[in-house]
N, C-alpha and C positions, 0 to 999 in steps of 0.2 A: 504542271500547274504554275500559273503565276500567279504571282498574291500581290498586290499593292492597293491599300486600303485606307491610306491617307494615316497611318500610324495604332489600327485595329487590327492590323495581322496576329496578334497574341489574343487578344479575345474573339475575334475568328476561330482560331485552330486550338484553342484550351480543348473543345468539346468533339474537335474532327475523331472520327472513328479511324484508329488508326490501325487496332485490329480486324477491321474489315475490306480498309480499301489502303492499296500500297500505293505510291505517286514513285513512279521513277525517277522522276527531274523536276526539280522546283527552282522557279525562282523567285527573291523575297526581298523586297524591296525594305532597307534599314532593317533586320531584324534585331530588335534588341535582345536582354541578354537571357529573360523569363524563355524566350521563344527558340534562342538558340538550342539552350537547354533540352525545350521540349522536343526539338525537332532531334534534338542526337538522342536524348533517353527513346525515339521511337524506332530508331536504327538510320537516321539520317546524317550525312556528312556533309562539312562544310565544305564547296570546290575551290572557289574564286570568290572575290570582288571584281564584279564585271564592269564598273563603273564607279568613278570617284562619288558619284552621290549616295553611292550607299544599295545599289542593287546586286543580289546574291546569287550562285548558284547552290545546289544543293542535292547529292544524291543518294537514294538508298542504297542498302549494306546490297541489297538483291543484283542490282546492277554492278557490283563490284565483284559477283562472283565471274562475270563476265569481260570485264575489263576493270585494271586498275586505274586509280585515283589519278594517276600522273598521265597516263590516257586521257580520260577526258580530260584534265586541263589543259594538254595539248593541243585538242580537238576544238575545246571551247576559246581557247586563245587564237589559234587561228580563224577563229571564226566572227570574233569579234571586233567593230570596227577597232582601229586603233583611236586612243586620245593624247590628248596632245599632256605634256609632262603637265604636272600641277605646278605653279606659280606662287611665291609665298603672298602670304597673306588667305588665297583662297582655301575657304573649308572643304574636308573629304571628310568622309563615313570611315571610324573606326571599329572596324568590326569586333576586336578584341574587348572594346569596353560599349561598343553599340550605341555609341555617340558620335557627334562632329565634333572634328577637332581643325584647329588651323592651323595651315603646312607653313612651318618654317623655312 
C-alpha cells in the first residue's frame, strides 16, 4: 500500500478494516502522530524514513515472523536511491514528533 493524500492519510485509515485485510508493506507519506499510533495498535511497525520529506516505510507483525526488522531495513536501504546529506537550514520530517523541523 502507499498512501500519500496530501495530509488525509489519518482520516483515510481511522475506518480501514483492519481485522479483515492485513497490508504487508506500507508506505506513508508524513504520518503524524494519531496515525502512527493507529498503525502500531493494529500490529504495524515503523521501518525507516525513506526520505527527508517525510515518506515512510511500514511493516506488519506477520512479516516479521518471517524476517526481522533489521532485515528489511537492510533490504530497503539498499534499495533506495541514496540523498545527498541534508544541508542546514533545510527542512526534514520528524517522525518522532510528525512534524518539519529544520536541520541545524
Amino acid at each position: 500500500l502507499s498512501l500519500d493524500v496530501e495530509g488525509a492519510e489519518e482520516l483515510i485509515m481511522k475506518d480501514f478494516p483492519f481485522d479483515t485485510y492485513t497490508i504487508s508493506f506500507a508506505t506513508i507519506e508524513r504520518p503524524k502522530l494519531g496515525l502512527q499510533a493507529l498503525m502500531e495498535k493494529n500490529g504495524y511497525n515503523f521501518v525507516m524514513l525513506l526520505v527527508n520529506w517525510g515518506e515512510t516505510i511500514w511493516v506488519h507483525n506477520s512479516v516479521l515472523e518471517l524476517m526481522s526488522l533489521e532485515e528489511i531495513k537492510g533490504i530497503v536501504s539498499k534499495a533506495k536511491l541514496r540523498e545527498r546529506p541534508l544541508q542546514k537550514g533545510e527542512k526534514y520530517f520528524d517522525i518522532k514528533t510528525g512534524q518539519f523541523k529544520t536541520f541545524q
